[in-house]
N, C-alpha and C positions, 0 to 999 in steps of 0.2 A: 824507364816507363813513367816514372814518376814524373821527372822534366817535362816531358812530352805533355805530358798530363795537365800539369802547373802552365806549361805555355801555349797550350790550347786555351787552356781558362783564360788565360790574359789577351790573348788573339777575339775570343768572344765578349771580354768585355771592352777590347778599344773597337770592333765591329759595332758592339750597341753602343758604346759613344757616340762612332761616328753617323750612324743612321739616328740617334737623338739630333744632330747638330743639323742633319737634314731633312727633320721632319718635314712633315706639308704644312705646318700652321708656322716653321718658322723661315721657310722661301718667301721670295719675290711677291708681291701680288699687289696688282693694279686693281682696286676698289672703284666702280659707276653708281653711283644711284641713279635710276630708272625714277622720274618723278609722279608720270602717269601711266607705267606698271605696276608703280606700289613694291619694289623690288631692288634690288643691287647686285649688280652680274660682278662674279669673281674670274679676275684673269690671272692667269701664269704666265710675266709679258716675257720669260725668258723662253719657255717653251711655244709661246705667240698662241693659246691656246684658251677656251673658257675653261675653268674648273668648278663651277657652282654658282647656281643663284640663292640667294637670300630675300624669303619675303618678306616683306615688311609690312604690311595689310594699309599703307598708308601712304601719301604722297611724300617724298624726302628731295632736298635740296643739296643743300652742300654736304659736306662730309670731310671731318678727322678722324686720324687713326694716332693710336698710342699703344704700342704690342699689338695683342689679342681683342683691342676693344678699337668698336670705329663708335664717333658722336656725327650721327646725321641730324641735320636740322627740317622738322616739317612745317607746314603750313597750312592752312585753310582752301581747297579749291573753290573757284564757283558755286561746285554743284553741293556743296555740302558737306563733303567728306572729312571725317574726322581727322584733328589732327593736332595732338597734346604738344607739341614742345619738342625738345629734342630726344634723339632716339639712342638708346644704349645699347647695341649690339656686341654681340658674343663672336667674335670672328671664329674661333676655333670650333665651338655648335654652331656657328653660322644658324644664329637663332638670334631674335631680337628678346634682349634680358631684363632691360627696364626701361622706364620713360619717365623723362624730367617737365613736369608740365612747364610751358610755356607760354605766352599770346606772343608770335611770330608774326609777319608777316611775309610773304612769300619773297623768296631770294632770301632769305635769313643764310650768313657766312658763318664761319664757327671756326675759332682757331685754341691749341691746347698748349697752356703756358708748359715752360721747363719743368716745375714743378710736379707735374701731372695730376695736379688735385684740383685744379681749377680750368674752364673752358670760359671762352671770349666769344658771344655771339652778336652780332654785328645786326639790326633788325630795323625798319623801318616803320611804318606808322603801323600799330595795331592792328588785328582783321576788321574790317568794317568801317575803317575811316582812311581819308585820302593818301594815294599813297605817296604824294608830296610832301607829306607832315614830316615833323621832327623826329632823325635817328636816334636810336641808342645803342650804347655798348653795354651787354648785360656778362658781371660777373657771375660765374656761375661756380657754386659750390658744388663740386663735384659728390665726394661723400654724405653731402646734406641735401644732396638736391634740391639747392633752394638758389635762388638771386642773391648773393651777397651784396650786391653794389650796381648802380645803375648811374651810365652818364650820357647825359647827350650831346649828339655830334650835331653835324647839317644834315641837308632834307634830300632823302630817299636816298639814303646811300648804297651802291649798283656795288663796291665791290672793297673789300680791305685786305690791308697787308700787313701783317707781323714780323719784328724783327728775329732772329732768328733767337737771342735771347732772350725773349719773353718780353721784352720792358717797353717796349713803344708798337702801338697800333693805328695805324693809318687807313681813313676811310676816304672811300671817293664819292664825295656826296653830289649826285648827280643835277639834282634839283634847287639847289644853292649856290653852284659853281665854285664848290670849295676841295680841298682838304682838311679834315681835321686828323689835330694829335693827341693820340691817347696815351698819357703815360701811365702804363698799367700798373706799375713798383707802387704808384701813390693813388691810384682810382681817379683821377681828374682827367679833363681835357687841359693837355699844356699849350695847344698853338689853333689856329685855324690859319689857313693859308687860301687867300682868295687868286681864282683863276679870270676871273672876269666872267665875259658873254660866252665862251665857250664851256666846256664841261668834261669830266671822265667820268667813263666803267670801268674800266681796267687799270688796274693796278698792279707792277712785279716789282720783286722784293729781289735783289741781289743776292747768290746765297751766303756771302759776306756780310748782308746786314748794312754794309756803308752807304748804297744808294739803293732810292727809289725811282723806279719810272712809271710816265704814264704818258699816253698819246690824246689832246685834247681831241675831242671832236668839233670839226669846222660846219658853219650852217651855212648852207645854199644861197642865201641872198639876203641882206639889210633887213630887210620887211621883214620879212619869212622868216626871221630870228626875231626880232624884237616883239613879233605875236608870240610866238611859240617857246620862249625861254623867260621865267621870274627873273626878273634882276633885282639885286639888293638894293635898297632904301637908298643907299649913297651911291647910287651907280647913277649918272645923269645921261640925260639923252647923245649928249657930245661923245663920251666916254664910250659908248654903245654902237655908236658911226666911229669913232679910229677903230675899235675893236674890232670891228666886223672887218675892217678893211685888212687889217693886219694879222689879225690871227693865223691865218693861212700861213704865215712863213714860221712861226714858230711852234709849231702842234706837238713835238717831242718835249717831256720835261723831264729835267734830271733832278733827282731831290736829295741833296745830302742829310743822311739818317742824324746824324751830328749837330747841324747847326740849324736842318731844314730852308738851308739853302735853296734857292733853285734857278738853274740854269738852263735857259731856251734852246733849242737844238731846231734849227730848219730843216725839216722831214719833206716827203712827197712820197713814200712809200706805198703806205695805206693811210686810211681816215674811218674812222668811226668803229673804233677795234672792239670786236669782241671777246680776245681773250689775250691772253700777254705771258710771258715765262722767260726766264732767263737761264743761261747753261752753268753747270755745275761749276766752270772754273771761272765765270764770271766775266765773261768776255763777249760774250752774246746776246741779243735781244732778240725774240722771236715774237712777231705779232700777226694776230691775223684781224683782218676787217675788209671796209669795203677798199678794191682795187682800184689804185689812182690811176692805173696807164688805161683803164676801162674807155672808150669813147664812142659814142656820146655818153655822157654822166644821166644815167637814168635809173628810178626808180629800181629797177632789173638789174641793173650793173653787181655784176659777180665779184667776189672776195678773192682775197691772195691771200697767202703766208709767206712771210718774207723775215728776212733776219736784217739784224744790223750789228754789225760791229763797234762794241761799244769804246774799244780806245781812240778810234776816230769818227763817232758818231754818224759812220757812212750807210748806205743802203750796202747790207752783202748778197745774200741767194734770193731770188723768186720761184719758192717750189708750188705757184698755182693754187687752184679754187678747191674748195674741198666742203662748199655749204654753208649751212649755218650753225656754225661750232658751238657749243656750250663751255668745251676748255680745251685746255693746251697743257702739256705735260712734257719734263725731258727728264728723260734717264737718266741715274746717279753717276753712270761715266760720261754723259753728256752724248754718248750714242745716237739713239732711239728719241723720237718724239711722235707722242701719246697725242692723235686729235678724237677727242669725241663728240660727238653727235654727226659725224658724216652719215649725208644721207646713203638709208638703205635702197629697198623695194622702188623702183622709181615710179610702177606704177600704181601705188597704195597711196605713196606720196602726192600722185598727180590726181588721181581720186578724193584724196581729203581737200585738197586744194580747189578742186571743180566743185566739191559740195558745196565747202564755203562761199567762193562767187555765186553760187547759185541762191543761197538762203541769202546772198547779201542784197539780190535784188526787191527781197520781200521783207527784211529784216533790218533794224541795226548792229551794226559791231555788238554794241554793249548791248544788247536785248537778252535776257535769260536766255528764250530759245536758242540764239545764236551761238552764246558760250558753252551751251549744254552741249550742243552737238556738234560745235566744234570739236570741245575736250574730249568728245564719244570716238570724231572720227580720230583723232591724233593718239588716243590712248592706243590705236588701232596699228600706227605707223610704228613700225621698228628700225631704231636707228645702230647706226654701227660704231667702232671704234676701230680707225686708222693706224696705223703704225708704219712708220716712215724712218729711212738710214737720214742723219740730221744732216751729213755731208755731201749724199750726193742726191736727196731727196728720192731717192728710190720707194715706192709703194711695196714695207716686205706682206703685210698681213694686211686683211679686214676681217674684225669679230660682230658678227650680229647683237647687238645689248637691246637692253629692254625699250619702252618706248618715252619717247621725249627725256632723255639722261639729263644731267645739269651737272651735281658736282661728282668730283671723282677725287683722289688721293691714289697718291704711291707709296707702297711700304718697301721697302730692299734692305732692311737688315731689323 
């Protein structure tokens, strides 16, 4: 009896082991901030299911996670709405637990060194001045909640990438037609790398850390660029006609993390990518933007997601249109990939959209009233999150999220 007794006790404690090991705060979960719900929807992407939302009484952008703690980055809206710095969430209360004040600007990136006592937030011009002006990359003392170190990149940088070992940060500075490098070991910028007349937002980071990629974006015609793009002080008018003319054939770039190298890839995939990931075993490119097989090229011309194989930098799948994405995500086994912001409701969507044309006939874009109610009707719209087989682009799930999402993170172990 005694045995029996003794190996029951032991059957109940490797039972609570094993259900410690499977608790719910320490599975799978796919992290959205919702930016004008003020929220962040919790997914279970193995069960393809919501598990909970988190409010956050505030608008939030990107988002890292580290265990139990995600760092959302917020920003100032139009209308006013408060918005301190970055957000310290409690995944496990799935409460917001502290706030590191900040002056952000919207799209503020945020990434978490090795270390885990320091975050990288990547920001553009301050609230209230142009958002052309010069980036910075702000150290941030995590236990002191303070800015330890402050450097500056190029202007309006749309999007960066982190090496996977903490030590080098790459932004893609939109409005400069740059890359800059941040060597984070030493707080400095070590390189800037100029693109010319063209430009990136996106940015993917191999999960080896060895290369970088990004897909320039090409502009419509001569003129039509040389209005609408700054060029640097040593860019001369000649420089500006080859460039336009040629750009088109080299729009992929591949960056070596090492030397910063970079090597031109003639693409015709997609153009004007809004979001970028690469697969887990590092063989893959996945981008989505606008569709070049689109014809005629018009304002309206709908988006692709397509892959490329990156040992011989060819086009591989076209798994089609899915909107206007905020991110791209792929599964730890390279499975599944994560689109969020596909449109939901399509007739809420077509309503915010008829309002806007409407106000636009009595109003400017930029006119307070316009932004007001614009951001009134979109806070309105709820967008979804996609989940796709990567190989045979199968649609397995759509999850409802909050409204206008932007950044998201995966946690899986």
């Amino acid at each position: 009896m005694r045995t029996w007794l003794i190996l029951g006790g032991v059957i109940v404690l490797l039972l609570a082991a094993f259900a410690g090991t499977l608790s719910a705060d320490d599975l799978p979960r796919l992290y959205v901030v919702n930016s004008l719900s003020d929220d962040m929807t919790i997914i279970d992407p193995r069960a393809q299911t919501i598990t909970g939302v988190i409010p956050l009484g505030m608008c939030g952008y990107d988002i890292a996670v580290d265990g139990q703690t995600a760092y959302v980055t917020s920003a100032p809206m139009p209308e006013g709405k408060a918005a301190p710095g970055l957000l310290v969430i409690d995944l496990a209360a799935q409460r917001l637990r502290d706030i590191i004040p900040l002056a952000l600007s919207p799209l503020a990136t945020v990434h978490l060194r090795a270390n885990g006592r320091q975050a990288v937030v990547v920001t553009a011009a301050p609230p209230g001045q142009r958002n052309d002006a010069r980036g910075q990359v702000l150290f941030i003392d995590l236990p002191a909640k303070n800015v330890a170190r402050t450097v500056n990149v190029g202007l309006n940088p749309l999007a960066s990438a982190m090496t996977p070992d903490g030590t080098r940060l790459y932004t893609a500075d939109w409005a400069s037609h740059t890359l800059s490098v941040v060597d984070l070991t030493a707080g400095r910028l070590q390189d800037t790398i100029p693109i010319g007349l063209p430009t990136a937002r996106v940015l993917a980071m191999r999960p080896d850390g060895k290369k970088l990629y990004t897909l320039l974006e090409r502009l419509p015609v001569a003129a039509q660029a040389q209005q609408t793009f700054n060029m640097n002080a040593a860019t001369t008018q000649a420089n500006v006609r080859e460039q336009v003319q040629t750009m088109g054939e080299t729009p992929l770039w591949e960056i070596d993390t090492t030397s910063n190298a970079v090597t031109r890839h003639p693409f015709t995939g997609v153009s004007q990518a809004l979001a970028a990931a690469v697969s887990p075993d590092n063989r893959r490119l996945y981008l989505y933007g606008r569709d070049d097989s689109a014809a005629p090229k018009t304002a309206e011309a709908g988006y692709a997601l397509v892959s490329v194989e990156l040992a011989t930098m060819t086009l591989g799948k076209h798994y089609g249109d899915f909107g206007f994405l905020s991110a791209l995500l792929v599964s730890g086994d390279g499975k599944k990939l994560y689109l969020v912001g596909t449109p939901g409701d399509p007739k809420v969507e077509a309503g915010a959209r008829r309002n806007y044309n409407m106000r636009s006939e009595k109003l400017r874009p930029d006119s307070p009233q316009q932004v007001a109610e614009t951001m009134q009707d979109l806070s309105q719209v709820r967008k979804t999150v996609t989940i796709l087989d990567a190989d045979t682009g199968k649609v397995e799930k759509v999850l409802t999220v909050g409204s206008f999402p932007r950044g998201a993170a995966l946690r899986e172990r």
